[in-house]
C-alpha positions in Angstrom: 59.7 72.4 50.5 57.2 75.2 52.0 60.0 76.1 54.4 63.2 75.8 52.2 63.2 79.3 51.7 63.2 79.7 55.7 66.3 77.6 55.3 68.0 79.4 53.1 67.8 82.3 55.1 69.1 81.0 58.3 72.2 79.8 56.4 72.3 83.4 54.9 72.3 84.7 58.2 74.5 82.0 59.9 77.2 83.4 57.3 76.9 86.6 57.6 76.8 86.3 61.5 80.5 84.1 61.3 82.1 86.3 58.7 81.3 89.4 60.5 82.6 87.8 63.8 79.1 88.8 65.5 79.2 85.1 66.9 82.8 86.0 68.6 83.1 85.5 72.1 86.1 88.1 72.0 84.3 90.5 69.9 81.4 90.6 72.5 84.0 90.9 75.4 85.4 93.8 73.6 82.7 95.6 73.0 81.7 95.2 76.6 84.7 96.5 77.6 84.8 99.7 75.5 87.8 97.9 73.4 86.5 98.0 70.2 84.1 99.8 67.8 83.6 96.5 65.8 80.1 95.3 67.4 78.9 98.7 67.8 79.3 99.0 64.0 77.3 96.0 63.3 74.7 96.5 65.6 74.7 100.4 64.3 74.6 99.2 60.9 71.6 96.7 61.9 69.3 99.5 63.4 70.1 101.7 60.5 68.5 99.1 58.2 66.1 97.9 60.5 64.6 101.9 60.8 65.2 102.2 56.8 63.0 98.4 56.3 60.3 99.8 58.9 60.2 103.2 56.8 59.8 101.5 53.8 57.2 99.0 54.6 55.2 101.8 56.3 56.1 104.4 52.9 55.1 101.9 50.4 52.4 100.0 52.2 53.9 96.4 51.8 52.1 93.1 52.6 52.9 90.1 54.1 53.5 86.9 52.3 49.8 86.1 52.2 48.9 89.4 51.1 47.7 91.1 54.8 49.4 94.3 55.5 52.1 94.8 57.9 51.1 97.0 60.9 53.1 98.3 63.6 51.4 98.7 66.7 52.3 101.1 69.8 53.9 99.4 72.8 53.0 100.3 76.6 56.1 102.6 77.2 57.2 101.5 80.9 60.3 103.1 81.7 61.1 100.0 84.1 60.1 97.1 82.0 63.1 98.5 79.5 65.4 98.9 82.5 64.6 95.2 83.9 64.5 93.7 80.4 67.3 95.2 79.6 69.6 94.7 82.7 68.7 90.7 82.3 69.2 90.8 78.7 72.6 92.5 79.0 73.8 90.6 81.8 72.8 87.4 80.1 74.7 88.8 76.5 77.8 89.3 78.7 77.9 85.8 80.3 77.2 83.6 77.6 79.3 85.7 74.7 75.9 85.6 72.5 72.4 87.2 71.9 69.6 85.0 70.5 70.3 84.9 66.8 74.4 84.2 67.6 73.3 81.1 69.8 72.1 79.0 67.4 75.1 80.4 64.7 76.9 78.5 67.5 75.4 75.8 67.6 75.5 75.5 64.2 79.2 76.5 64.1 80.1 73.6 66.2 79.8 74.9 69.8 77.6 72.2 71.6 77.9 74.0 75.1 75.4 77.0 73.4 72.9 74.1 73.7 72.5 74.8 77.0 72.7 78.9 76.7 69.4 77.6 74.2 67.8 75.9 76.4 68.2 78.4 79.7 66.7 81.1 77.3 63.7 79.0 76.5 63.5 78.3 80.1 63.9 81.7 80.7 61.2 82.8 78.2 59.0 80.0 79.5 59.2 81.3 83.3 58.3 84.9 82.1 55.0 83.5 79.9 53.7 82.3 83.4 54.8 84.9 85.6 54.2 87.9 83.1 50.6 88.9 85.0 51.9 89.0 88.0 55.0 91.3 86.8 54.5 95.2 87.8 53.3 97.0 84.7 
């Protein structure tokens, strides 16, 4: 029952995720094609509360769950790590129709071919863990 409330959550966000249409094939075509403002609004709306919940936490000193504070440490700013990681993440977005969260939506929502989206971004993830030293930094 520890992880129940874990559960609850991803059903929460699985919801939220279809009702929006964030898991939409369509609506991610769109918004790669400059069709539509839909995604941009959700994904605007998500970094507006993501910035508010990072404020917040940081305003108000907040712990974790087991009562350790939440810190926020600097990342190595590499102008070409965000270009690379972002080119593949992009490029992978607009092939499968889906970011991470979304694939498993999909999964859930019935579509059984995301299983394979799932596994090529473990696999992908996986590949980078033992490459990742031998990356330019």
């Amino acid at each position: 029952m520890k992880g129940l409330r874990f559960i609850i959550a991803g059903i929460i966000f699985g919801i939220i995720m279809t009702k929006s249409e964030a898991v939409s094939w369509y609506r991610i075509q769109e918004m790669f094609r400059f069709q539509s403002f839909h995604m941009y609004g959700i994904i605007g709306t998500a970094v507006v509360l993501g910035a508010l919940a990072v404020y917040i936490i940081k305003r108000f000193h907040i712990k974790d769950s087991k009562g350790n504070p939440i810190i926020f440490a600097d990342k190595e700013k590499s102008r070409a790590k965000y270009i690379i990681g972002g080119l593949i993440f992009g490029l992978g977005w607009a092939l499968t129709g889906a970011c991470p969260g979304p694939m498993f939506v999909n999964i859930g929502y019935g579509y059984v071919s995301f299983i394979i989206v799932v596994i090529g971004a473990l696999a992908g993830t996986y590949l980078y863990g033992l490459l990742r030293h031998k990356l330019p930094h």
